[in-house]
ZALODREN-905794 format. One record per residue (C-alpha): residue in three letters; x, y, z. Coordinates in steps of 0.2 Angstrom, whole numbers, padded with zeros to 4 digits, always signed. Layout:
<atoms>
ALAXYZ ...
</atoms>
This chain:
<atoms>
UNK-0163-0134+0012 UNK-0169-0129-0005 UNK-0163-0112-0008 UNK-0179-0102-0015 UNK-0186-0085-0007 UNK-0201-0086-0016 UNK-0218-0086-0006 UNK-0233-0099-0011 UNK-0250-0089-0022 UNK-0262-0091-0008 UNK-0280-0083-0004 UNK-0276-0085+0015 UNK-0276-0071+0023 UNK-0259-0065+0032 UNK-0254-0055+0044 UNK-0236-0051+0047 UNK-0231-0047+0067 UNK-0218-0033+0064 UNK-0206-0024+0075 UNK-0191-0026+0087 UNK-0187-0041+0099 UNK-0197-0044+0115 UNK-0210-0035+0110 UNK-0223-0047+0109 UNK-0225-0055+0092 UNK-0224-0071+0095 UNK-0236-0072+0110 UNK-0249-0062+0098 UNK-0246-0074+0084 UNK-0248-0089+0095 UNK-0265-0081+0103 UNK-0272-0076+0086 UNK-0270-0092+0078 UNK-0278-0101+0095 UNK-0293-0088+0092 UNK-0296-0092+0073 UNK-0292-0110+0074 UNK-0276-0109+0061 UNK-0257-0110+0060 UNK-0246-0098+0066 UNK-0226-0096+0058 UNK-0213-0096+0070 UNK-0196-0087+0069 UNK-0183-0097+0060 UNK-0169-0088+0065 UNK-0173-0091+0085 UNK-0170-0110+0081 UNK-0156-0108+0069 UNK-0146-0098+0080 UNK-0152-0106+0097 UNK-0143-0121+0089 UNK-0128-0111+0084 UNK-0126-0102+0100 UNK-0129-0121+0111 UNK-0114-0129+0101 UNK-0101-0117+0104 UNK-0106-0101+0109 UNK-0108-0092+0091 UNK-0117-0078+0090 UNK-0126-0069+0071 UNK-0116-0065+0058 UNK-0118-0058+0041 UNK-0115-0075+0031 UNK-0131-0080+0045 UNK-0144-0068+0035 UNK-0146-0078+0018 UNK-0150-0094+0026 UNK-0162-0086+0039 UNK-0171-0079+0025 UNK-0172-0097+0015 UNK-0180-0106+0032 UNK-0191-0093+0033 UNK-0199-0094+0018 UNK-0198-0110+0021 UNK-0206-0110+0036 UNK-0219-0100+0029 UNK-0225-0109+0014 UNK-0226-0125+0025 UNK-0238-0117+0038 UNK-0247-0110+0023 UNK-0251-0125+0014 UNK-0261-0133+0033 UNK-0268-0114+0037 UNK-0286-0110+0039 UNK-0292-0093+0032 UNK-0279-0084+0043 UNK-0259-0088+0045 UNK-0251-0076+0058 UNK-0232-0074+0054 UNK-0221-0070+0069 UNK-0209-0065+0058 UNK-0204-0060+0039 UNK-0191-0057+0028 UNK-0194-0037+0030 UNK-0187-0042+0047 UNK-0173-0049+0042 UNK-0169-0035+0029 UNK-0169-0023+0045 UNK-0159-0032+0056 UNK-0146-0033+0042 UNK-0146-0016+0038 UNK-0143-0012+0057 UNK-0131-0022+0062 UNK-0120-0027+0046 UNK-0122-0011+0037 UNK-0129-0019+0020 UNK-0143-0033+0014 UNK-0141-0045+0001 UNK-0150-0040-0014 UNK-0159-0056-0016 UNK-0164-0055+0002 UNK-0170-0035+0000 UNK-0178-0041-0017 UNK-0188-0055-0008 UNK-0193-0045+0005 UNK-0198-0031-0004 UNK-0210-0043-0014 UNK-0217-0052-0001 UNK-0235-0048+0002 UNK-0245-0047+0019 UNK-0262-0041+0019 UNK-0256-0030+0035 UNK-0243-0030+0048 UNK-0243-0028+0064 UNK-0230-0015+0070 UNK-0227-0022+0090 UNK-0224-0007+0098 UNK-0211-0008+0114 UNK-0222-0002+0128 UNK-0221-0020+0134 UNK-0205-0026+0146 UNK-0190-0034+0138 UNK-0186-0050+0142 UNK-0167-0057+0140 UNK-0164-0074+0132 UNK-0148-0081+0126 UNK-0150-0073+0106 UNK-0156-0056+0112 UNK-0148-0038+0111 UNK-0147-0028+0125 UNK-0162-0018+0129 UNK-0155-0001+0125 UNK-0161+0009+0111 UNK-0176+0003+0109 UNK-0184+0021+0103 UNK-0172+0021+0090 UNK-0174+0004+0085 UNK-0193+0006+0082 UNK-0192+0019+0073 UNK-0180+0010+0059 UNK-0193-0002+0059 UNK-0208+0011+0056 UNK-0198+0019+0043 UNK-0195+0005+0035 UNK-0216+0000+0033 UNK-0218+0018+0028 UNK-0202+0018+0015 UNK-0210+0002+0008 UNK-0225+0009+0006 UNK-0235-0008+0018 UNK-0250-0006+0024 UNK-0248-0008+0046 UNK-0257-0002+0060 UNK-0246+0000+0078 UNK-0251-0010+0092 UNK-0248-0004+0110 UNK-0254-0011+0127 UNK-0253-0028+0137 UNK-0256-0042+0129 UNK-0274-0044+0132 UNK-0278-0026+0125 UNK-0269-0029+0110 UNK-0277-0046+0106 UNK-0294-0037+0105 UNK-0288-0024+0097 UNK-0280-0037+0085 UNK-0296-0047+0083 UNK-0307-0032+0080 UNK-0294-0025+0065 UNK-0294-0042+0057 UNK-0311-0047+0057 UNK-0316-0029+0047 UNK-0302-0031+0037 UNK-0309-0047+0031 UNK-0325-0039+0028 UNK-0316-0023+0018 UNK-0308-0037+0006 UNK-0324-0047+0003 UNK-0330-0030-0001 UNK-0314-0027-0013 UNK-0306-0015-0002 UNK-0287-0015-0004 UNK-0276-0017+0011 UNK-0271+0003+0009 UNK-0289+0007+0011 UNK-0292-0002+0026 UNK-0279+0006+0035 UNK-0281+0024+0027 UNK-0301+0022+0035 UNK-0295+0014+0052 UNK-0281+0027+0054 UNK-0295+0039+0051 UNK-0306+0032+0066 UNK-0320+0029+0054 UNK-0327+0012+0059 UNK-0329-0002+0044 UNK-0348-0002+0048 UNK-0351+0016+0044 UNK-0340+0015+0027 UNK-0351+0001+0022 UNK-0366+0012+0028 UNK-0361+0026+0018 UNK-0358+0015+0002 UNK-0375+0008+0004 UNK-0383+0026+0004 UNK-0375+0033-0011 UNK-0376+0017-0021 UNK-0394+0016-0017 UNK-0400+0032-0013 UNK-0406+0042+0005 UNK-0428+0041+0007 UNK-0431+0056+0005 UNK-0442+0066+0019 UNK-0462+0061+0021 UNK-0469+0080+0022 UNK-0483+0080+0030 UNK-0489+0099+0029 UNK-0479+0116+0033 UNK-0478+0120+0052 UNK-0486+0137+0054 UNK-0490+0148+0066 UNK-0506+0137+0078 UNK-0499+0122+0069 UNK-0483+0118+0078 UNK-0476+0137+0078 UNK-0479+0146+0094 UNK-0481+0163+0091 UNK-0478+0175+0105 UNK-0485+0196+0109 UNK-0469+0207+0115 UNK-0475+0205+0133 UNK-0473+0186+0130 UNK-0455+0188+0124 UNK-0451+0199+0140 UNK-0462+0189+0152 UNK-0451+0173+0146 UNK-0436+0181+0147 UNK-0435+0187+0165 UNK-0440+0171+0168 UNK-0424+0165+0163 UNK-0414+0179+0171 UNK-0422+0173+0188 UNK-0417+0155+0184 UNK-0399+0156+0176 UNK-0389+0160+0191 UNK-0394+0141+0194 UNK-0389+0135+0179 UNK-0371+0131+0167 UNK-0375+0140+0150 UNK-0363+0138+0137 UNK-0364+0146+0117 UNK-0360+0135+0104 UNK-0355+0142+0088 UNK-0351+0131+0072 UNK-0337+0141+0065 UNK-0327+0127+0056 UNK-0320+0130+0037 UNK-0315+0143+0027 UNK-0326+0159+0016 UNK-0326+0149+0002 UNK-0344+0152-0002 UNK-0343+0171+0003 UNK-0331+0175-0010 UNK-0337+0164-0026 UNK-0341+0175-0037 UNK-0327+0186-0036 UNK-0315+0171-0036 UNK-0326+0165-0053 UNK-0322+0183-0060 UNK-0303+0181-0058 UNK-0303+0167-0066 UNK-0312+0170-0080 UNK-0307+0188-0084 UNK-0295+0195-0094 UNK-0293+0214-0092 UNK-0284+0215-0108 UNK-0296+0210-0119 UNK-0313+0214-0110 UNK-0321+0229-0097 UNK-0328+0223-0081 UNK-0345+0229-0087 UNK-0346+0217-0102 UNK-0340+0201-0090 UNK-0354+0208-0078 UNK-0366+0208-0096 UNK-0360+0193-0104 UNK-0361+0183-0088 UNK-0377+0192-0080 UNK-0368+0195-0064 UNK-0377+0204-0051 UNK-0366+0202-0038 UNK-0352+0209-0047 UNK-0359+0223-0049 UNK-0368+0224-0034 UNK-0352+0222-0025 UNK-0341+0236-0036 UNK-0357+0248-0034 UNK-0355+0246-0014 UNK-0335+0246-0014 UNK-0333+0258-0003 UNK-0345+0253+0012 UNK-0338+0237+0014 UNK-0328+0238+0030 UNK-0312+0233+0024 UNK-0312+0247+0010 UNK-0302+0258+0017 UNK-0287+0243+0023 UNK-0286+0238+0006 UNK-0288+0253-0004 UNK-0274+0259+0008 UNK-0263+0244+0001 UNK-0266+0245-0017 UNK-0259+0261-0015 UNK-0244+0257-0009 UNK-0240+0245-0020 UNK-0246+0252-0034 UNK-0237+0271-0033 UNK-0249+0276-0047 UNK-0266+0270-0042 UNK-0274+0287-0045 UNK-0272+0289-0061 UNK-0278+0271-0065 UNK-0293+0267-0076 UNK-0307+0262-0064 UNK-0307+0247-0071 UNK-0290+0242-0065 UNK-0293+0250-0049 UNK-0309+0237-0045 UNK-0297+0225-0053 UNK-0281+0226-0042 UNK-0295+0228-0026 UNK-0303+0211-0031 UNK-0288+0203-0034 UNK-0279+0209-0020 UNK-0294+0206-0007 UNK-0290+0185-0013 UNK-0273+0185-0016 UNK-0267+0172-0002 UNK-0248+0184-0002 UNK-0261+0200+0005 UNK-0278+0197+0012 UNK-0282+0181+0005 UNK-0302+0183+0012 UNK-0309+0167+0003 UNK-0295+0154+0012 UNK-0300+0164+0030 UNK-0313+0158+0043 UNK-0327+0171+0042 UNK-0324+0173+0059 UNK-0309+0182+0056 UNK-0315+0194+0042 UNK-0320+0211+0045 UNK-0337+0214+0045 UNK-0343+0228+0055 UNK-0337+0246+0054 UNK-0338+0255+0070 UNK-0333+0274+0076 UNK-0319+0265+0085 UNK-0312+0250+0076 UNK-0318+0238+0063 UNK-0326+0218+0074 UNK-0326+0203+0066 UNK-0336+0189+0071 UNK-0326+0185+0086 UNK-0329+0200+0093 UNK-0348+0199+0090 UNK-0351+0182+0097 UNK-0341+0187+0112 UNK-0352+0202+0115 UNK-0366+0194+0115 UNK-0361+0178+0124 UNK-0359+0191+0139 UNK-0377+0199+0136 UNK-0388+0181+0136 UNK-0376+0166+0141 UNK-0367+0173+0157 UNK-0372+0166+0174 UNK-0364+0170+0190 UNK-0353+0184+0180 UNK-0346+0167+0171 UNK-0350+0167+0150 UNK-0346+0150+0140 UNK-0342+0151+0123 UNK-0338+0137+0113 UNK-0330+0136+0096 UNK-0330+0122+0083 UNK-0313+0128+0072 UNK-0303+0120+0056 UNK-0288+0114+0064 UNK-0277+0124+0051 UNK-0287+0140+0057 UNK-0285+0137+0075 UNK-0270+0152+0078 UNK-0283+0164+0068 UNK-0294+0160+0081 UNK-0283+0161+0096 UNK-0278+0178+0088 UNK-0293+0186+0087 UNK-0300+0181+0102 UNK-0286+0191+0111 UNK-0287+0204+0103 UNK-0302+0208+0109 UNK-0308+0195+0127 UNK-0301+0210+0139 UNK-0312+0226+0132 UNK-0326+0215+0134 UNK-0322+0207+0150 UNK-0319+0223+0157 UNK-0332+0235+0159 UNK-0344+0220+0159 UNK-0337+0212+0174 UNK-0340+0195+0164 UNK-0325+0182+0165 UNK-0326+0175+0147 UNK-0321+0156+0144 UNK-0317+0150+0128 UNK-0316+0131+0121 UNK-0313+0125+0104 UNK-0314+0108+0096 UNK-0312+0102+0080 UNK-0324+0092+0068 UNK-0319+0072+0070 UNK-0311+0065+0055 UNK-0320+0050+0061 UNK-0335+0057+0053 UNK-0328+0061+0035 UNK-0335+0051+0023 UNK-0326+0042+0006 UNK-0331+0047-0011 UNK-0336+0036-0025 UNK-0338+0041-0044 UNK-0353+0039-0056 UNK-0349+0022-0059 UNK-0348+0017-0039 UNK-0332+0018-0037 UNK-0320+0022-0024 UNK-0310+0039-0028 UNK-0292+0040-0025 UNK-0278+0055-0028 UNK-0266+0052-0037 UNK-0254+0043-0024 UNK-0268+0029-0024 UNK-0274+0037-0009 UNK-0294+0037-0006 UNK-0300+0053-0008 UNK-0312+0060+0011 UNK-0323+0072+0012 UNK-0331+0080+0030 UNK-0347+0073+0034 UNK-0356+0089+0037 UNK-0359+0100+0052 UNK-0373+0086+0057 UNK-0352+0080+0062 UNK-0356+0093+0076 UNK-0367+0085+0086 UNK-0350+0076+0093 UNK-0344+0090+0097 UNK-0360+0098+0103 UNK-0361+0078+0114 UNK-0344+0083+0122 UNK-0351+0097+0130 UNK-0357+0098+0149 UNK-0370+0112+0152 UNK-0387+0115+0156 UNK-0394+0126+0143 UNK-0384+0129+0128 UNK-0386+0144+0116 UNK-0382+0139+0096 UNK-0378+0151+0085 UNK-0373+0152+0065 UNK-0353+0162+0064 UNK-0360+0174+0051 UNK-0377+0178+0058 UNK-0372+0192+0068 UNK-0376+0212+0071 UNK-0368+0229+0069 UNK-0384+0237+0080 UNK-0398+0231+0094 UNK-0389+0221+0103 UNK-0404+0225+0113 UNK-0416+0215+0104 UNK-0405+0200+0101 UNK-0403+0199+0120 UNK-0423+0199+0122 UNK-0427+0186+0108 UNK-0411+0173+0113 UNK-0416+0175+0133 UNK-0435+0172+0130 UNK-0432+0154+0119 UNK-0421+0150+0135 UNK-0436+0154+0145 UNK-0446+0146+0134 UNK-0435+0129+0137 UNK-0433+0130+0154 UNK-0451+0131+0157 UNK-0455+0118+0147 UNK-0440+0108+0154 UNK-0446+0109+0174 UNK-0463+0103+0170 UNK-0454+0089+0158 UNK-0445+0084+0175 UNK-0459+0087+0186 UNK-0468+0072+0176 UNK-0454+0059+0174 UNK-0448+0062+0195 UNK-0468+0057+0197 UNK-0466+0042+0186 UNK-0449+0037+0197 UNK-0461+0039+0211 UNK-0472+0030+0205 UNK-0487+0044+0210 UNK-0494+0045+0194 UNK-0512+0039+0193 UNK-0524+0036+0180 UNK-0530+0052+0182 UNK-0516+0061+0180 UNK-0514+0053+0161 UNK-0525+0065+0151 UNK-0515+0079+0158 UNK-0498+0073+0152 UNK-0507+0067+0135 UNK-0512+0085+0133 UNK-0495+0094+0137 UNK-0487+0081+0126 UNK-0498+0087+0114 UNK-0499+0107+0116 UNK-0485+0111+0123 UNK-0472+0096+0113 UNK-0482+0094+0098 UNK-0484+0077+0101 UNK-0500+0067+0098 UNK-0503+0050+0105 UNK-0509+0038+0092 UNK-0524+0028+0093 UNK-0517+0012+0099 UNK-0511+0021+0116 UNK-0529+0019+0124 UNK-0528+0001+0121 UNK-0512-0001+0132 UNK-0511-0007+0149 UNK-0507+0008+0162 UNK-0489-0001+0166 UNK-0487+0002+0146 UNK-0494+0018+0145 UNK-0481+0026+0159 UNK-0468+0015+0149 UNK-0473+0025+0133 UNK-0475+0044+0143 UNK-0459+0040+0149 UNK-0451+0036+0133 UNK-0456+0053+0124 UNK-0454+0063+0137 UNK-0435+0058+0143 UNK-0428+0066+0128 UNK-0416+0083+0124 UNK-0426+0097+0121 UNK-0423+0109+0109 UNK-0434+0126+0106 UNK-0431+0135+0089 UNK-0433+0151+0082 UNK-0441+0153+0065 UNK-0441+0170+0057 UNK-0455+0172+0042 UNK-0448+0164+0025 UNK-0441+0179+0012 UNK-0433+0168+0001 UNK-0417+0164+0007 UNK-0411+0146+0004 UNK-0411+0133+0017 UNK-0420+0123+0028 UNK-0439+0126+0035 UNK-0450+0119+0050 UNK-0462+0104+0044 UNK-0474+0090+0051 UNK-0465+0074+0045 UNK-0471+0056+0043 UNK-0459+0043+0049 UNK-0456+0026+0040 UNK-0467+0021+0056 UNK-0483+0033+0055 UNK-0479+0045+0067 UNK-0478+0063+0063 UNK-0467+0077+0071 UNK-0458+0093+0070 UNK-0444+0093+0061 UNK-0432+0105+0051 UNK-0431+0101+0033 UNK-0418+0107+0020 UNK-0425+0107+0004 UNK-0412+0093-0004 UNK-0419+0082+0009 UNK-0439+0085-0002 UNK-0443+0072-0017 UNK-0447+0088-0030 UNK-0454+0075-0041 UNK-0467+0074-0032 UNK-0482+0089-0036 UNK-0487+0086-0017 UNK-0472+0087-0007 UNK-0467+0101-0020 UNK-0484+0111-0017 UNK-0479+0108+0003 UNK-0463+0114+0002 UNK-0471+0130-0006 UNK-0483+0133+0006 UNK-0472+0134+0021 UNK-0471+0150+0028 UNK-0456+0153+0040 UNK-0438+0149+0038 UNK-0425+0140+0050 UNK-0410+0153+0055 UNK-0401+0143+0065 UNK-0408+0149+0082 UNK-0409+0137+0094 UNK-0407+0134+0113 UNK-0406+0115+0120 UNK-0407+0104+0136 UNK-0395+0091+0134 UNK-0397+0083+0153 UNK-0410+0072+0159 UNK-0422+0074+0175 UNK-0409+0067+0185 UNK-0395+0079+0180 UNK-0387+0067+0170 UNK-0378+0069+0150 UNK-0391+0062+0135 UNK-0378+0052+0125 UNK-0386+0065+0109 UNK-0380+0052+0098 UNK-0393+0041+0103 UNK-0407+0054+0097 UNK-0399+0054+0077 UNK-0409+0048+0062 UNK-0395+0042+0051 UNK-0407+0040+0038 UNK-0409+0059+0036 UNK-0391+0061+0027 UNK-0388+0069+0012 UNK-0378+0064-0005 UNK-0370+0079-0010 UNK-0361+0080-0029 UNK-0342+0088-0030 UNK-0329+0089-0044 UNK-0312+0083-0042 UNK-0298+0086-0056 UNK-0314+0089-0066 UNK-0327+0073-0064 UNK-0341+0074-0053 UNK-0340+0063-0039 UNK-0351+0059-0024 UNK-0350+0060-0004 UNK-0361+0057+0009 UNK-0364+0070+0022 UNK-0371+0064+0041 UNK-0389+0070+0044 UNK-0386+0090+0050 UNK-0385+0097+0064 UNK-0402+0104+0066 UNK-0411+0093+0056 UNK-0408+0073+0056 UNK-0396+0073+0073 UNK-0409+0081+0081 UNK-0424+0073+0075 UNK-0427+0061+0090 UNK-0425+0077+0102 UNK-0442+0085+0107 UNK-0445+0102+0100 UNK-0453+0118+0100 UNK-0454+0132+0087 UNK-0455+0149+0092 UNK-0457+0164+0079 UNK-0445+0178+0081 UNK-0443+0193+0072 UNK-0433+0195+0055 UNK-0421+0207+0066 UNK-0410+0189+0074 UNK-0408+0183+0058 UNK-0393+0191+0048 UNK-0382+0178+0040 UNK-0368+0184+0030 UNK-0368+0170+0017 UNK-0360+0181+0003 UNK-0349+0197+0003 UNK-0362+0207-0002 UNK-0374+0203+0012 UNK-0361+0215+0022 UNK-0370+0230+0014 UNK-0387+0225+0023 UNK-0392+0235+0034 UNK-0390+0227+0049 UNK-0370+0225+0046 UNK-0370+0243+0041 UNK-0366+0258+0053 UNK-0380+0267+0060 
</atoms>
């Protein structure tokens, strides 16, 4: 046998099956070369020592590892030379570098050399949830935990790329299957191996990386803009009689119902805190005063902020600090004492505000106690999503904030259970990494760390729509973490319970219609009224060709728009504030409808859609109550009701060039745009988002 470790150049692709004995590796290698039709590489060693063991009884020994790893290779680059695209290896030399270690205590340095420069386009780590068998050559079944382990640390110490398979032996060839055949559509597409297993350990599916490369290489069509939606022209505007009338109609229906509130409340206060975090950075109390930064930067919020210091309602907490650490304070320079407050307020070893959830942060200052946003939402959760004396909030939480969360809930679920009577439940969930998005540069390419690693980026709260798909309620209440009150409780109360009453309405009569249509008791006469309440009570308009169709395809076509989620929105009267508004929108197929539109989402090169967006009049606070079950009580799959081409490209900086991700269509706005929806104006008093620091010193966060 020629001695030579060295494997054959090849543009086969190879997979390596990988892990301890009798767990499966040569059955999958047999079925995986059967599959794609090519050749498979036994295990050398299983002849070779078959053979010693039949002649007198030997077993391995050390001076048996260096002609192991010679037949091998050889092995290997014979099955190479007749394989078809694929060549599944039973076994390596990483294999035989293990066993070495294990058993004999060392490896010899041409055979760790080898197997340290052998190359596999992946390996399969065989995990040992599968029996093992005895043979003649095999170990004793014992240990096999530890065992695995060695051979998984060895992957990771060698820095392969391997995915773990588990399951019987059919589960684990699909599973195989599936891996390779996207793997060889990530390296067509010049993906490395490290990639493709960094994206599938993820649980991002190929398809949807190649999805999202296609999007920011070409582009995302931007939105058709029809006109503004207004009040008469897809805004329904109701009197205070209205408001009340629909909200005892929900009170008389919801002991019938499961009402859940769901409250995005993933990430940290970043945004809230920017400013202050620029002026720590670029200040220098040593060489300038706080009021030429504030004029040499024209900084409004700076000063806004330092002018209304002391009404924040954590004033008092830190001021109390700064003055126990600095014995001093008092005779301080103001400068230095907004200085030390700002610096301390940040600092991750005291307060560090900006790296919280804003659910966490102080924010209103009552006779009694200071709430945070918990607090709030809990509150209200009792007031307008309780049924049956049962309230269901929901929370979608950073994994690394989830403590804060249970913390604060705590702190406060009994003084509101309490004198309410109300049993509170709370559920969490986190935003799926499987929705995280990779980011490519300004020449298109994929950006990695410096580890080699691809750099991700969450996909947005349109993510959400997961979690919000997970959920299992009747009417479900959603709600911003920062658009909260200090005062009127009241008031929320009314406006929240009368969009419920508003979509339960609209729901039964939604219902009504498709159980006629199971029925089959709709007749020809009963079309124009469906036509119309499609119209003035979904805002959707039949087009032309409807007339022409057949009845069969006219039911076909009722049934189609009705037997969607329903969604009724508030929209409060536009003042400015940035975000999305309510449109009429052409799709890529003609048809126009109510949608919610972010302004990033408009072509502003265009003098048409520009003077559109201008016109509108109301603004979307992220008020909304939704139906997510059918006429027969069943779960939509809200998946299914996504435009994906209403994403966004967003552009970040990381280690200083600018760089591009792709975040999912919104929440609100593309995951929803199949849904049918209602927009209802509400009054300016719902909306009260905390988006900076500052917007604590609004009136509706004040103390009254």
């Amino acid at each position: 046998m020629e001695k030579d470790l060295r494997q054959q150049k090849t543009t086969i692709i190879k997979i390596a099956l990988f892990g301890p004995e009798s767990t499966g590796k040569t059955t999958l290698a047999k079925q995986l070369a059967d599959y794609y039709e090519t050749e498979w590489v036994p295990e050398f060693a299983r002849d070779y020592l078959q053979e010693k063991w039949e002649e007198n009884q030997h077993i391995c020994v050390a001076d048996d590892m260096m002609p192991i790893a010679y037949g091998q290779t050889a092995l290997e680059n014979e099955r190479l030379a007749k394989a078809n695209k694929y060549l599944f290896c039973d076994t390596n030399l990483m294999v035989t570098k293990v066993f070495s270690e294990m058993y004999y205590g060392f490896c010899d340095s041409l055979l760790n050399e080898a197997a340290l420069k052998h190359e596999y386009d992946l390996f399969f780590l065989t995990d040992i949830d599968v029996p093992w068998e005895k043979d003649d050559i095999r170990d004793t079944p014992e240990g096999r935990e530890s065992v695995f382990s060695v051979f998984k640390q060895t992957l990771i110490d060698t820095n392969k790329p391997f995915i773990i398979l588990s399951g019987d032996k059919e589960t684990r060839l699909a599973k195989a299957i599936s891996i390779i055949d996207n793997l060889t559509i990530a390296k067509e597409h010049d993906f490395l191996p490290s990639d493709f297993v960094q994206i599938y350990n993820r649980g991002i599916s190929f398809e949807a990386i190649l999805k999202q490369l296609e999007f920011l290489e070409n582009g995302i069509v931007k939105s058709n803009l029809v006109s503004p939606a207004k009040i008469g022209n897809g805004i329904l505007s109701l009197s205070e009689k209205d408001f009340e009338e629909k909200a005892i109609f929900f009170d008389d229906q919801k002991e019938k119902l499961k009402i859940k509130k769901f409250v995005p409340a993933s990430g940290a206060a970043t945004r809230m805190f920017k400013f202050l975090t620029a002026f720590l950075n670029d200040f220098d109390i040593q060489k300038e005063t706080i009021n030429g930064y504030i004029n040499r930067k024209k900084d409004k919020e700076l000063a806004i902020f330092i002018i209304g210091m002391d009404k924040f309602p954590f004033f008092k907490t830190v001021d109390q600090k700064l003055r126990e650490i600095y014995l001093d304070f008092e005779t301080l320079e103001r400068d230095y004492k907004n200085y030390y407050f700002i610096k301390l307020l940040l600092s991750p070893d005291y307060f560090d505000f900006a790296n919280k959830p804003k659910a966490v942060l102080p924010f209103h200052l009552y006779e009694t106690h200071i709430a945070n946003p918990i607090e709030e939402h809990l509150n209200e959760c009792i007031h307008y999503a309780t049924s049956n004396k049962v309230s269901n909030l929901h929370f979608t939480v950073s994994e690394i904030h989830q403590n804060l969360f249970y913390k604060g809930v705590d702190e406060v679920i009994e003084k509101i259970e309490e004198p309410s009577g109300v049993k509170i439940n709370i559920g969490y969930s986190y935003q799926n990494k499987s929705t995280d998005s990779i980011t490519i540069d300004e020449g298109n390419k994929l950006v990695k760390d410096k580890n080699g690693s691809l750099i991700f980026r969450p996909g947005g709260h349109g993510a959400l729509i997961e979690n919000l798909n997970d959920l299992d309620a009747d009417v479900i209440f959603i709600k911003n973490i920062d658009n909260v009150i200090q005062n009127h409780i009241d008031k929320i109360t009314l406006y929240k319970k009368a969009l419920a009453g508003v979509l339960i309405e609209v729901q039964q009569k939604v219902f009504s219609y498709l159980q006629l249509i199971d029925q089959n008791k709709i007749e020809e006469n009963h079309l124009a009224d469906i036509v119309l309440f499609l119209k003035e009570a979904l805002n959707v308009e039949m087009n032309n060709d409807f007339n022409k169709f057949t009845f069969e395809n006219k039911i076909s076509k009722i049934k189609e728009l009705l037997d969607r989620p329903i969604r009724v929105c508030g929209m409060v009267k536009n003042e400015g504030e940035p975000g999305g508004g309510p449109f009429w929108v052409m799709n890529d197929k003609g048809v126009a409808s109510l949608q919610i539109v972010e302004t990033s989402q408009v072509d502003l090169t265009s003098k048409k859609q520009q003077l559109i967006l201008t016109e509108s009049t109301h603004f979307n606070p992220v008020d909304l109550v939704c139906g997510i079950k059918n006429y027969k009580n069943e779960k939509f799959d809200l998946l299914q009701f996504v435009d994906q081409k209403a994403g966004f490209i967003v552009e970040k900086s990381v280690d200083g060039k600018t760089v591009k991700s792709y975040e999912l269509p919104g929440l609100w706005n593309g995951s929803m745009a199949n849904w049918l929806t209602i927009f209802v104006a509400v009054p300016l008093i719902t909306f009260n988002p905390v988006k900076t620091v500052n917007d604590l010193l609004k009136a509706a966060h004040q103390p009254q």
